[in-house]
C-alpha positions in Angstrom: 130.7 87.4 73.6 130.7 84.2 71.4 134.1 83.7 70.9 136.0 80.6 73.6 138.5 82.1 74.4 135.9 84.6 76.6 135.5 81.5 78.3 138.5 81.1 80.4 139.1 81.7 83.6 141.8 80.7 86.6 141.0 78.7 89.1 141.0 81.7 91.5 138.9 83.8 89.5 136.0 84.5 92.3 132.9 83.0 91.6 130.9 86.5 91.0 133.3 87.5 88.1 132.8 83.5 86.6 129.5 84.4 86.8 129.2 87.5 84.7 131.8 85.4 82.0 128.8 82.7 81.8 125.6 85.1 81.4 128.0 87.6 79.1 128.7 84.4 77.1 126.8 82.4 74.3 128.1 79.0 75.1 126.9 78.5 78.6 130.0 77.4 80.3 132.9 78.3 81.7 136.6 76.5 81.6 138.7 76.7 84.2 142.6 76.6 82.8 145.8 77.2 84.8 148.9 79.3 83.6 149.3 77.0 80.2 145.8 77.0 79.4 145.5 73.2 80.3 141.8 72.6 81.0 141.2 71.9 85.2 137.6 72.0 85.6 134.4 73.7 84.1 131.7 75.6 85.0 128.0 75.6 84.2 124.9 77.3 85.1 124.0 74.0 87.3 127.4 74.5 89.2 127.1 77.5 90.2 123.0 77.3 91.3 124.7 74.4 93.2 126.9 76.1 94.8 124.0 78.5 96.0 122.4 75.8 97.2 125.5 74.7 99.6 125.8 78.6 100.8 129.1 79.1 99.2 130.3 83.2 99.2 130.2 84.3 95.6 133.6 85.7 96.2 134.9 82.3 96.7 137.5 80.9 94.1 136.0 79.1 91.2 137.6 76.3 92.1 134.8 75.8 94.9 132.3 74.9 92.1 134.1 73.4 88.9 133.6 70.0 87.9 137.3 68.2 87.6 135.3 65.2 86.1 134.5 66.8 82.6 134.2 65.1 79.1 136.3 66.5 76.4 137.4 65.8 72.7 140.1 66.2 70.5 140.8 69.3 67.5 140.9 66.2 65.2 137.7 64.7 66.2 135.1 64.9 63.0 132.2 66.8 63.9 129.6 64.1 63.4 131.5 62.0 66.0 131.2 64.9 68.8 127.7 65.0 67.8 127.1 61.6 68.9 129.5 61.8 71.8 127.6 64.9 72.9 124.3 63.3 72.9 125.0 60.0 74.2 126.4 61.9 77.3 123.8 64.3 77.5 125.7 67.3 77.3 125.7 70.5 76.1 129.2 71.4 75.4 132.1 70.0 74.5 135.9 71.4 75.0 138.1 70.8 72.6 142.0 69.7 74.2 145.7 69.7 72.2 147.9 66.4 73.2 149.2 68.5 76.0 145.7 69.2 77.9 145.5 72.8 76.6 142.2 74.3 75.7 142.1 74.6 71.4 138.5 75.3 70.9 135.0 74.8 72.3 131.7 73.0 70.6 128.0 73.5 71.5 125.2 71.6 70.9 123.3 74.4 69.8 125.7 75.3 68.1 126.2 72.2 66.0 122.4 71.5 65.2 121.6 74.6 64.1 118.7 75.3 66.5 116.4 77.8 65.8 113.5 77.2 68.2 112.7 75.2 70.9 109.8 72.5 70.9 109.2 72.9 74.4 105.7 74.1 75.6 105.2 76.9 77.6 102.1 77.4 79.9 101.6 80.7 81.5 99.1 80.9 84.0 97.1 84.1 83.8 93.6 83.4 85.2 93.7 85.3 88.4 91.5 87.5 89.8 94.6 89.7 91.3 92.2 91.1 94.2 95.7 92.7 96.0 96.3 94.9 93.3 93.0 96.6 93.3 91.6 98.8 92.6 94.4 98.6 89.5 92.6 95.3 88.4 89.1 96.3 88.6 88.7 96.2 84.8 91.9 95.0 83.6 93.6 91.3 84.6 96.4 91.2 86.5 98.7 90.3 83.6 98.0 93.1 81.4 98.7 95.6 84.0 101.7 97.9 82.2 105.0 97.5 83.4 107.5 99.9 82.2 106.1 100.2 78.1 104.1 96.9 78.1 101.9 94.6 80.2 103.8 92.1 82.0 102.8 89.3 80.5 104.3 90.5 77.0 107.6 91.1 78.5 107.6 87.7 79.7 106.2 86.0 76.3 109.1 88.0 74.8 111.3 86.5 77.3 110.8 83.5 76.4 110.6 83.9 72.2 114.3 85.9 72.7 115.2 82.5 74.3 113.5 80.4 71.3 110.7 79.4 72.6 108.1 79.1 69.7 104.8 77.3 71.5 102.4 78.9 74.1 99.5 78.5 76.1 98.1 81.1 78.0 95.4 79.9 80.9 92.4 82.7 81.4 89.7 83.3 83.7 88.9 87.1 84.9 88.9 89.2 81.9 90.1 86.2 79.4 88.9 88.3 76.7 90.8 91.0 77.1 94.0 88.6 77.2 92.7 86.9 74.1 92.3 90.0 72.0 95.8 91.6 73.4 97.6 88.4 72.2 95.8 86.5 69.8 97.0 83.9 68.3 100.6 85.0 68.2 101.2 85.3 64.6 102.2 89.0 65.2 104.9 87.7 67.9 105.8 84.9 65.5 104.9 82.1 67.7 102.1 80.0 68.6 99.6 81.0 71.8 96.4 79.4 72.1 94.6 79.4 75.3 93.1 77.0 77.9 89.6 78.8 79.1 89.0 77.7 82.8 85.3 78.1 83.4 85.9 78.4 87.3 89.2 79.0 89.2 91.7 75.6 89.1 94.3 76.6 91.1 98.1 76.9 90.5 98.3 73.9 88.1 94.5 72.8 87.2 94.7 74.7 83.7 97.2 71.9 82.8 94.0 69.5 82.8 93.2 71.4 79.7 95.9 71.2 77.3 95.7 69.0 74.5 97.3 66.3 74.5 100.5 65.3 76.1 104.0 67.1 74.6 106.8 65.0 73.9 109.5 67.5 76.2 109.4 68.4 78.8 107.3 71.4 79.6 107.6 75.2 81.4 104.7 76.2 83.6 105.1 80.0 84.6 103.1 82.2 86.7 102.2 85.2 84.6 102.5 87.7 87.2 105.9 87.2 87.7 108.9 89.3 86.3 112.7 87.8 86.0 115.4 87.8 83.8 115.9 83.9 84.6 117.9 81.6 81.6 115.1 79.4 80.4 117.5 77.5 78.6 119.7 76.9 81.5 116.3 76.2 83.9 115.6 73.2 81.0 119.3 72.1 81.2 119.1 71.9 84.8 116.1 69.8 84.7 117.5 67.6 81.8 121.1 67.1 83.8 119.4 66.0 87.3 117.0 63.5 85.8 114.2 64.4 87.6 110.4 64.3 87.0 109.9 67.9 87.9 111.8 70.9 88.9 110.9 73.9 91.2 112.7 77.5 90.7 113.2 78.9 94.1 114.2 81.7 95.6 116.2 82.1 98.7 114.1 84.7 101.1 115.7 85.8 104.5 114.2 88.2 107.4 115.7 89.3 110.7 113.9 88.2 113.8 114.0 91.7 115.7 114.3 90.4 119.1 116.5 87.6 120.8 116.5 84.4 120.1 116.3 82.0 123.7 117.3 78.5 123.0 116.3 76.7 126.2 115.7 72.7 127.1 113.4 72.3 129.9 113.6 75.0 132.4 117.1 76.1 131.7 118.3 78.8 129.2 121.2 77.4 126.8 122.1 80.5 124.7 120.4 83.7 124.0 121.1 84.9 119.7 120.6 88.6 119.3 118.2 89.5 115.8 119.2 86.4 113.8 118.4 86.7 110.3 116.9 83.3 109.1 117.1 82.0 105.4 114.8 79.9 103.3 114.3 78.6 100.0 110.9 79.5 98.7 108.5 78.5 95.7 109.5 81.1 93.0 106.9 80.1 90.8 108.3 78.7 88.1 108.2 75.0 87.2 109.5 72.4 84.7 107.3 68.9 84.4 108.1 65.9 82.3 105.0 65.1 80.2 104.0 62.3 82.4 103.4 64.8 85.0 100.5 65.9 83.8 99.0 62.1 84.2 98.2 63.5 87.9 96.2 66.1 87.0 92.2 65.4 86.2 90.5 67.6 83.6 88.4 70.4 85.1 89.6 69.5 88.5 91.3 72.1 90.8 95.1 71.5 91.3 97.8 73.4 93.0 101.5 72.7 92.0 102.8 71.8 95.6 100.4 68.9 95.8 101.8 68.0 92.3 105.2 67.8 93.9 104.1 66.4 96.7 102.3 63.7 94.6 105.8 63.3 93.1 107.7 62.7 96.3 105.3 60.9 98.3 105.4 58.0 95.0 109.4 58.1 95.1 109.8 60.0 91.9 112.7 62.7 92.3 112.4 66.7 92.0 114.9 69.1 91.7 115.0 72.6 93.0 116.6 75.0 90.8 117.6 78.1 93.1 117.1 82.1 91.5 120.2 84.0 91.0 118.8 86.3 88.6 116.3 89.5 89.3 112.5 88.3 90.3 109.8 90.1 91.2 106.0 88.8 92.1 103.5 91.0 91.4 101.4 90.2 93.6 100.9 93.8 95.7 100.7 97.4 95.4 103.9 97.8 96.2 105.6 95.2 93.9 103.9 96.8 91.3 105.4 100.1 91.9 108.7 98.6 92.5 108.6 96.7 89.4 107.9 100.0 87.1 111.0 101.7 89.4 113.2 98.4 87.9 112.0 98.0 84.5 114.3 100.1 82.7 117.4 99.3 84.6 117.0 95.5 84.4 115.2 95.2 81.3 117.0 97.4 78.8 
């Protein structure tokens, strides 16, 4: 579906159906128009995630998560000078309005500069010894492990070239040389991979000590035991909207308490909930770091990624959460692994 007009929706449209009009889409938004297709709001990726973020029902109207406050230009504008509008504002798309409001046409970024790749780097951590998944990773790592027709991490390196991705670095530890010779050097993909050799275990972000040199975007750090169908493109678009130094994919995880739950003060019972289910947001893996990031990690020196962002926070630098609404799966266990052959053809087809 590349064609704007897809794009449309009402303002009462629920939120699921906006949903499947944005991933069915090339162009990344959504436009919310009334009955004369007069322009009242749009809709992006970051909307929506925000939305999920406030606990909004996905069968709420789209109204609940359109931006009114949108930029726009006019059929008459010359394309060079939405170009510059486009950048100077940071965004990504650009609706194009009549004299009367009414949606004519829509411009994207991408669309307009021709993009073929992406110079963002890509790190995918794949060092680990995966000791819950043996005795599966007795002689082969964790990442090569075959999921549906190929190991996972191919699925997800293919992810990510689909997307336009163009420049990898694998991290490898147990077995690296099995992951070297799978991969190489990624001229058969049509991309880049080299690999950052840790000679001892560094943790969830110490591999990032051995790049080299610093990138001049900002970068994607991935576990590679980890299979999703998350928008890479809209994960970087998030980051680049909210400004941040670093974002964190999570995911929201809930589990019923099966008895119930007292709330007392002192001696004195104040309410009694049966079997509540509780909700959290947790680490999904998945990470975006501005280059200077990686200042706070010391070459050859252990690092996990929660005491990068705790680093962050702690100094008054700002990080984002960017919550899952897509399928996700980490392989961590037996039974992940067998779930994750079970899924493979039906969300990966």
């Amino acid at each position: 579906m590349k064609r704007w007009q897809d794009t449309l929706v009402s303002p009462t449209t629920p939120v699921f159906d906006a949903i499947k009009a944005l991933d069915l889409g090339a162009m990344q938004i959504v436009l919310v128009v009334d009955g004369q297709s007069r322009l009242l709001g749009t809709i992006t990726d970051g909307d929506i995630r925000r939305g999920l973020l406030r606990g909004l029902p996905l069968d709420s109207p789209s109204s609940e998560v359109m931006n009114p406050r949108f930029h726009h230009g006019r059929v008459e504008d010359e394309a060079s000078v939405l170009l510059a509008t486009m950048r100077r504002l940071q965004i990504s798309q650009m609706p194009l309005l009549d004299g009367d409001g009414r949606v004519v046409g829509l411009k994207t970024l991408e669309q307009m500069l021709a993009l073929d790749g992406r110079d963002n780097w890509v790190v995918l951590m794949a060092g680990g010894e995966g000791r819950r998944l043996r005795p599966l990773t007795q002689d082969v790592p964790k990442p090569l492990l075959p999921v549906g027709p190929r190991p996972i991490l191919e699925t997800i390196l293919k992810n990510f070239i689909e997307a336009g991705f163009r420049n990898f670095f694998i991290s490898v530890n147990y077995r690296a040389e099995q992951v070297e010779s799978h991969f190489g050097d990624g001229s058969a993909l049509g991309v880049s991979i080299r690999y950052l050799r840790e000679d001892r275990q560094l943790g969830t972000a110490g591999a990032l000590g051995l790049l080299p040199g610093t990138p001049s975007e900002p970068l994607i750090v991935m576990n590679g035991d980890i299979l999703t169908t998350v928008d890479f493109k809209q994960l970087l678009a998030f980051h680049r909207e909210h400004r941040v130094a670093a974002t964190m994919a999570v995911r929201e995880y809930h589990f019923e308490v099966p008895y119930g739950v007292v709330e007392v003060e002192g001696t004195r019972l104040k309410g009694i909930e049966e079997k509540p289910v509780v909700r959290n947001f947790v680490n999904a893996g998945i990470y975006v770091l501005n280059p200077e990031v990686l200042d706070l990690v010391k070459p050859g020196q252990p690092h996990n990624m929660p005491q990068i962002y705790q680093t962050l926070m702690d100094g008054g630098r700002d990080c984002a959460v960017f919550p899952i609404r897509e399928y996700w799966l980490d392989i961590g266990r037996l039974d992940d692994f067998d779930r994750a052959n079970l899924d493979f053809h039906d969300v990966f087809r």
